[in-house]
N, C-alpha and C positions, 0 to 999 in steps of 0.2 A: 458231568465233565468228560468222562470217557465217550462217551454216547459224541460229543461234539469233534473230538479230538478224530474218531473212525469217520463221521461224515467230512472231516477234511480231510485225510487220508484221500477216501474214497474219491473226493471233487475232483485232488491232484491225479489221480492216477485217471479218474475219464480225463480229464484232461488233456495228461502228456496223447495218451491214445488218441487223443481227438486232433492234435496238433501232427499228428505224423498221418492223416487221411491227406490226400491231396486237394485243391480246390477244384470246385466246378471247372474252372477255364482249364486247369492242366489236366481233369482227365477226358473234355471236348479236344483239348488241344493233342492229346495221346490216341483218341481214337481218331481222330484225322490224319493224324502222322501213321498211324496203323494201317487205315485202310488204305491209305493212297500208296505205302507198301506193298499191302494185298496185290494192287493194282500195276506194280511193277513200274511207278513213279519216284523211286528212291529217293527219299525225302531228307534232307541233313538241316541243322543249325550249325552256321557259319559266320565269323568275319564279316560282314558288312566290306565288299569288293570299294576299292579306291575309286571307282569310276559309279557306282550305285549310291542313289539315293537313298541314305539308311534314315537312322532316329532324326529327327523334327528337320527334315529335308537336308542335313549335309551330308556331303556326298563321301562315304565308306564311314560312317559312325554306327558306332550297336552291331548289334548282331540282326539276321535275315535268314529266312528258310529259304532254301533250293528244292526245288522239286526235278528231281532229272528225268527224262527218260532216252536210255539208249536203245539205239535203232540198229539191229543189227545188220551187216552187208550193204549201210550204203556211207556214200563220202560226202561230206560237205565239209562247204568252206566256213574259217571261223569268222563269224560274224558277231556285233554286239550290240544289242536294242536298247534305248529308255523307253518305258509307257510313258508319254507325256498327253496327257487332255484324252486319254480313252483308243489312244493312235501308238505304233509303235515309230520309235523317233532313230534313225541309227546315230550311236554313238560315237564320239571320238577315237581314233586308233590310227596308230602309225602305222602306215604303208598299208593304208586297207586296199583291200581286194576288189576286182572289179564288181563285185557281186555285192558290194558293200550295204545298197541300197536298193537292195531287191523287197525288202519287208516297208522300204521306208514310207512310212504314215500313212501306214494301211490300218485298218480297225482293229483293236483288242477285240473281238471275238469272244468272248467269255460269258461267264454266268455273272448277271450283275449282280450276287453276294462275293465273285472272287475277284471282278475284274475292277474297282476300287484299290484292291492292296496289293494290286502287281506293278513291280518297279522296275522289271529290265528281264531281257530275256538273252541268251549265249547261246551260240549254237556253233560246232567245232564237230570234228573229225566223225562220229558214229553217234553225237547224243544232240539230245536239246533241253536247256538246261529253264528253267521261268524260276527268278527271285519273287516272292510274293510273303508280304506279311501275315502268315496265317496264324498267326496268336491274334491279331486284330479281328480274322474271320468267324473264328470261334467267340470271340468277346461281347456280352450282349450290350454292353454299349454302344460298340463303333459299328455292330452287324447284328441290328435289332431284328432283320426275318432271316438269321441261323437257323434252321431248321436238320437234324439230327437224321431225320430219315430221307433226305437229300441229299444227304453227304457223296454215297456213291452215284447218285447220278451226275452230282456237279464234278467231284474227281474224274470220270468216265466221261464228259465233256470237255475237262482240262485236257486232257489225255489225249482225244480224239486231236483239239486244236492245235498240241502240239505235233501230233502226227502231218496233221494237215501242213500246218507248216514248214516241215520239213520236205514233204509232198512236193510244192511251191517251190520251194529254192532251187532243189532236184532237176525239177522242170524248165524254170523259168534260168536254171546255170546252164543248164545241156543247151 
C-alpha cells in the first residue's frame, strides 16, 4: 500500500513539472519573436487595430503581432495598408495624404510561409510597421513547411521588404 501511495506522489509531482514546460508552438513561437529581435524587427503582441483584420476576419478582434522596424533619418508619410488576395490594398483614413496610394495593389513580396498571415502594414514618421499572424506561422497545422532553420532567412527577407519599401515611398514621394 505505501509502495502505491509514493508512485502517486511521484506521477503528481512529474506531472505538475510537466505542466509548467511550455508547448511546442510557444517555444517556436519564442524563438521567432527572439530572433526577429536579434534582427532589430521589434516584435510586440498587441490589440487587434480597429481598421485590421483580426480573429475569424472582423476587423480589430483578438490580439495581432507587429513586427516594426525603425528607419533611422528618414521621413515618411503616414500611410495604411490591408493585404488583400497576396496585394497590398490602401486603407481607409481621413484626410489621407497624397501619397496615400503609392503601395496601392502592388505585390506582397514575401516568403510564401509569411506572406499568408500578413494583414496590414503602417508606415508613419521613421518606421514601418507589418501586422502579421505569427502564432499561425509557427503552427504546424496552418504552416505545415515551417521549417526552423529558415527562420532567419525568411526574417532577413521580411526585413529587407520592408526596407525596400520604405525605399519606394522615399522615392516615388520626392
Amino acid at each position: 500500500m505505501g509502495m502505491w501511495i509514493a508512485i502517486a506522489i511521484a506521477l503528481f509531482v512529474l506531472g505538475s513539472m510537466l505542466a509548467l514546460k511550455p508547448s511546442g508552438i510557444d517555444q517556436r513561437l519564442d524563438k521567432l519573436r527572439m530572433e526577429a529581435r536579434r534582427l532589430d524587427l521589434n516584435p510586440k503582441l498587441i490589440a487587434c487595430p480597429d481598421w485590421v483584420r483580426g480573429r475569424d476576419g472582423e476587423l480589430g478582434r483578438g490580439m495581432i503581432a507587429q513586427y516594426g522596424l525603425v528607419l533611422e533619418g528618414r521621413q515618411l508619410p503616414y500611410l495604411r495598408y490591408h493585404a488583400v488576395d497576396g496585394r497590398w490594398r490602401a486603407a481607409a483614413m481621413d484626410n489621407p495624404p497624397k501619397s496615400a496610394f503609392i503601395l496601392d495593389n502592388q505585390p506582397i513580396d514575401l516568403p510564401k510561409s509569411i506572406a499568408p498571415f500578413v494583414k496590414a502594414l503602417v508606415i508613419k514618421a521613421n518606421s514601418i510597421v507589418i501586422f502579421w499572424e505569427d502564432v499561425n506561422y509557427v503552427r504546424p497545422i496552418t504552416n505545415p513547411n515551417y521549417q526552423q532553420n529558415q527562420l532567419e532567412a525568411e526574417l532577413l527577407m521580411l526585413k529587407a521588404h520592408l526596407e525596400q519599401l520604405a525605399t519606394s515611398i522615399e522615392t516615388q514621394q520626392a
